[in-house]
SEMIZA-765726 format. One line per 8 residues: number of its first residue (from 1); their letters; for each residue x, y, z of C-alpha. Coordinates in nm, 4 decimals. Layout:
NUM = a = X,Y,Z ~ ...
This chain:
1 = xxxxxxxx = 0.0623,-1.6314,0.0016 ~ 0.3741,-1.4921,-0.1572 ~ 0.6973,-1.4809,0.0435 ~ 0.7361,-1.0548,-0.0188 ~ 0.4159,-1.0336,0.1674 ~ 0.5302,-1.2373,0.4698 ~ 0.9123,-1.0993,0.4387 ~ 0.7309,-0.7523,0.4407
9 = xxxxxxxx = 0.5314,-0.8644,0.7496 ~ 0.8412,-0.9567,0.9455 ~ 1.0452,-0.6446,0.8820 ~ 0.7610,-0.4388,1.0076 ~ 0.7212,-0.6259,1.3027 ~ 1.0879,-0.6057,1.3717 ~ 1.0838,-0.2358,1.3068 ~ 0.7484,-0.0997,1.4444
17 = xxxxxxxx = 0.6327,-0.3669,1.6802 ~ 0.3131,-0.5889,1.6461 ~ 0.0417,-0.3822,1.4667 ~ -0.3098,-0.3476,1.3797 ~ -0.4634,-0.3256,1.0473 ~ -0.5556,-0.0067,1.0484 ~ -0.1779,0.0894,1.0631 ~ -0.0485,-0.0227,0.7485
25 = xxxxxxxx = -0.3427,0.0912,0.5887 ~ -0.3255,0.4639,0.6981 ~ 0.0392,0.4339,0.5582 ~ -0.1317,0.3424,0.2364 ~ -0.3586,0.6497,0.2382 ~ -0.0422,0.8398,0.3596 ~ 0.1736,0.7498,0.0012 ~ -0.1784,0.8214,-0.2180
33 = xxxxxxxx = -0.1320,1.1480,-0.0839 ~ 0.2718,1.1532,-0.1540 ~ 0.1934,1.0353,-0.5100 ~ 0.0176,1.3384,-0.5936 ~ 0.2545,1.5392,-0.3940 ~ 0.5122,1.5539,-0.6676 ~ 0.2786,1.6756,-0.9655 ~ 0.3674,2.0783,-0.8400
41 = xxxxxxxx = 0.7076,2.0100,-0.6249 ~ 0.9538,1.8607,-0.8347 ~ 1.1274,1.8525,-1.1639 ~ 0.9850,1.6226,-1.4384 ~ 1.2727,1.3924,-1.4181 ~ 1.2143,1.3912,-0.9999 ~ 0.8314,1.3350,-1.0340 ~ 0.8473,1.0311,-1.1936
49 = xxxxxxxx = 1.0881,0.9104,-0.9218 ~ 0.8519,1.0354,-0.6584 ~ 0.5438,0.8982,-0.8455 ~ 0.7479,0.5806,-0.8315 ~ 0.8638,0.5716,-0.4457 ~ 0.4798,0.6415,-0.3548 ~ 0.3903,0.3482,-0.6016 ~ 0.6081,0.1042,-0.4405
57 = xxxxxxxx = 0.5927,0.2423,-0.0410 ~ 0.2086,0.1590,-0.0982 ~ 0.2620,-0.1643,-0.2301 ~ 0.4810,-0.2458,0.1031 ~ 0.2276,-0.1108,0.3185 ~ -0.0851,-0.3297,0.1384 ~ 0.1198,-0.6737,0.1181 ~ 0.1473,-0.5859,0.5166
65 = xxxxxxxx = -0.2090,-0.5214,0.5609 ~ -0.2692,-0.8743,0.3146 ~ -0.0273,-1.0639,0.5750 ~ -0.1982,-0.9328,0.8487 ~ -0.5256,-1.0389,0.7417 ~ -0.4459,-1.3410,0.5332 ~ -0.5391,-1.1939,0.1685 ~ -0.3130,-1.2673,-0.1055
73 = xxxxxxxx = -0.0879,-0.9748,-0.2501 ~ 0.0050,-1.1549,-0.5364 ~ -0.3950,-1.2506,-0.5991 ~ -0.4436,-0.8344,-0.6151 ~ -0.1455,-0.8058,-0.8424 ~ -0.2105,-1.0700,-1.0955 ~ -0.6369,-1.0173,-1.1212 ~ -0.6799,-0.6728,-1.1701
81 = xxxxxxxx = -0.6326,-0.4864,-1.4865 ~ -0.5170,-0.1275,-1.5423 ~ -0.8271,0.0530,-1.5394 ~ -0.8950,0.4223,-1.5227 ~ -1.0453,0.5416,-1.2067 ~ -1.0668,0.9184,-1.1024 ~ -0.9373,1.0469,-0.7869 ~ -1.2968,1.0575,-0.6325
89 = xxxxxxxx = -1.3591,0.6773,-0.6893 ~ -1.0644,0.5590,-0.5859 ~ -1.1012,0.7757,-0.2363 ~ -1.4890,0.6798,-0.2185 ~ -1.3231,0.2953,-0.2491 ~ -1.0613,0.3387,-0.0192 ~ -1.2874,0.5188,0.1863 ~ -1.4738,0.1983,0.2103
97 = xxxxxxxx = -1.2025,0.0086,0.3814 ~ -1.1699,0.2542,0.6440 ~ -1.5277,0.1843,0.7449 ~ -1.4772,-0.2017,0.7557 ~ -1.1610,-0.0877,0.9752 ~ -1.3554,0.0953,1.2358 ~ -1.6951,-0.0636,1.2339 ~ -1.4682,-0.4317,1.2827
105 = xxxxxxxx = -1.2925,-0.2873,1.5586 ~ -1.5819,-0.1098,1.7082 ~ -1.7740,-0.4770,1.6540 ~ -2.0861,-0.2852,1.5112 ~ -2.2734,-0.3628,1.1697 ~ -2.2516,-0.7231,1.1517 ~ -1.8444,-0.6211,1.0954 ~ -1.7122,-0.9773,1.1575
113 = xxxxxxxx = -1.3596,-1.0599,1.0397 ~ -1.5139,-1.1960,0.7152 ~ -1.7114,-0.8741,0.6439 ~ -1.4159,-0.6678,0.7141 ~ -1.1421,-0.9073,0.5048 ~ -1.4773,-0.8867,0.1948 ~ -1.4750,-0.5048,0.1920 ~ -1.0774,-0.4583,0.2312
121 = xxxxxxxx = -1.0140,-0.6517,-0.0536 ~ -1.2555,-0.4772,-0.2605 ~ -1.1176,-0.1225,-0.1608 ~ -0.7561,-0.2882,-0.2128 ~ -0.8748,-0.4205,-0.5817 ~ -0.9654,-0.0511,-0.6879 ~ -0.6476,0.0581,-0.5355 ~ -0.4726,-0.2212,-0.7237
129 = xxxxxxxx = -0.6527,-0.0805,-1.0649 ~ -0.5283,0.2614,-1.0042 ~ -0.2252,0.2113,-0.9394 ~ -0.1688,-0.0100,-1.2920 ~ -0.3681,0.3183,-1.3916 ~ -0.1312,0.5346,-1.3123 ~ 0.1582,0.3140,-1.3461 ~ 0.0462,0.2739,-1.7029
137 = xxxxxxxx = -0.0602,0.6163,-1.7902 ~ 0.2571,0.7769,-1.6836 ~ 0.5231,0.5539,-1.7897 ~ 0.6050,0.4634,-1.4505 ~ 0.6564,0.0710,-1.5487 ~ 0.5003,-0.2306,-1.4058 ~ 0.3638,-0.1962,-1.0256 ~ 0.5532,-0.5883,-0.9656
145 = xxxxxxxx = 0.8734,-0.4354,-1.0762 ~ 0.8053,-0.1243,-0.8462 ~ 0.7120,-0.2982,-0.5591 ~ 1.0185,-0.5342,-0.5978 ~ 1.2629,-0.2388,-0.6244 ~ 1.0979,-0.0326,-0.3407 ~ 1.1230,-0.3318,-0.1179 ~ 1.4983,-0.4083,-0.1959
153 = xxxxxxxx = 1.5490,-0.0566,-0.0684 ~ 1.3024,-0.0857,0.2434 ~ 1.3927,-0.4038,0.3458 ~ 1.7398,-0.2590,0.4381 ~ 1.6249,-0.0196,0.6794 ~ 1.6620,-0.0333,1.0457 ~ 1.3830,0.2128,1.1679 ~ 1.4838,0.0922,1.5916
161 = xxxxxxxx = 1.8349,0.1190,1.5501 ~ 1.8118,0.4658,1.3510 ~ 1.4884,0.6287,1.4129 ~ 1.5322,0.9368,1.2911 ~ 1.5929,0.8889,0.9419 ~ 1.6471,0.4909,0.8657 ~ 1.6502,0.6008,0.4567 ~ 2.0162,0.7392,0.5491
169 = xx = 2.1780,0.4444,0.6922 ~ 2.0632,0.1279,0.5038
């Protein structure tokens, strides 16, 4: 396992606490939403910066989630190709994580930690492909380079000692 994912994995505990898996990964369906978010609010110039920050912030919150449950960032980054996916597959696969998220925790379906880690790596492997998708299609760069450059920004903020707005002070 790579050292961003288990640098990541400290700085969130430091910052948020011990968490559960379900956390990171609603962060991750929190910047899908910001990357569309840009397409009607900003400037050309500021979308692609926007597109970019989403990019990245999801990257942080999925090498989290891969810490957390012993998957391999770096295995996500390297195997899967740029490949287009509409919106509606890449929600129906994300969609599928959430289930192995609840049904795990609610210890239903035969939702063993194997089951769960099987289906969240699949749902994170689409995600993965979109995002070189997009990354690709848009001129956005290479999702490595993003996540690298979003995490040299993150990594500097101190969310318990300035909880209002940490993005101000590091």
């Amino acid at each position: 396992m790579s050292s961003f994912q288990s640098n990541i994995a400290q700085w969130a505990t430091a910052n948020f606490g011990k968490s559960e898996p379900w956390q990171p990964y609603a962060g991750l369906m929190e910047e899908v939403a910001e990357f569309f978010a840009p397409n009607w609010k900003h400037t050309p110039s500021a979308r692609i910066d926007a597109m970019k920050d989403a990019i990245g912030d999801q990257c942080v919150f999925v090498a989290n989630l891969c810490e957390m449950l012993k998957l391999d960032f770096d295995d996500l980054l390297l195997r899967e190709d740029a490949q287009h996916f509409t919106e509606r597959e890449l929600l129906g696969a994300l969609g599928l994580g959430w289930r192995a998220l609840l049904k795990h925790s609610q210890g239903i379906r035969g939702y063993d930690d194997a089951k769960r880690q099987q289906e969240l790596f699949f749902a994170l492997a689409i995600w993965m492909r979109w995002a070189k998708w997009m990354c690709k299609t848009m001129f956005l760069g290479e999702v490595g380079k993003i996540a690298d450059d979003t995490w040299a920004a993150v990594s500097k903020r101190d969310w318990v000692a300035h909880p209002a707005d940490a993005h101000s002070h590091a």
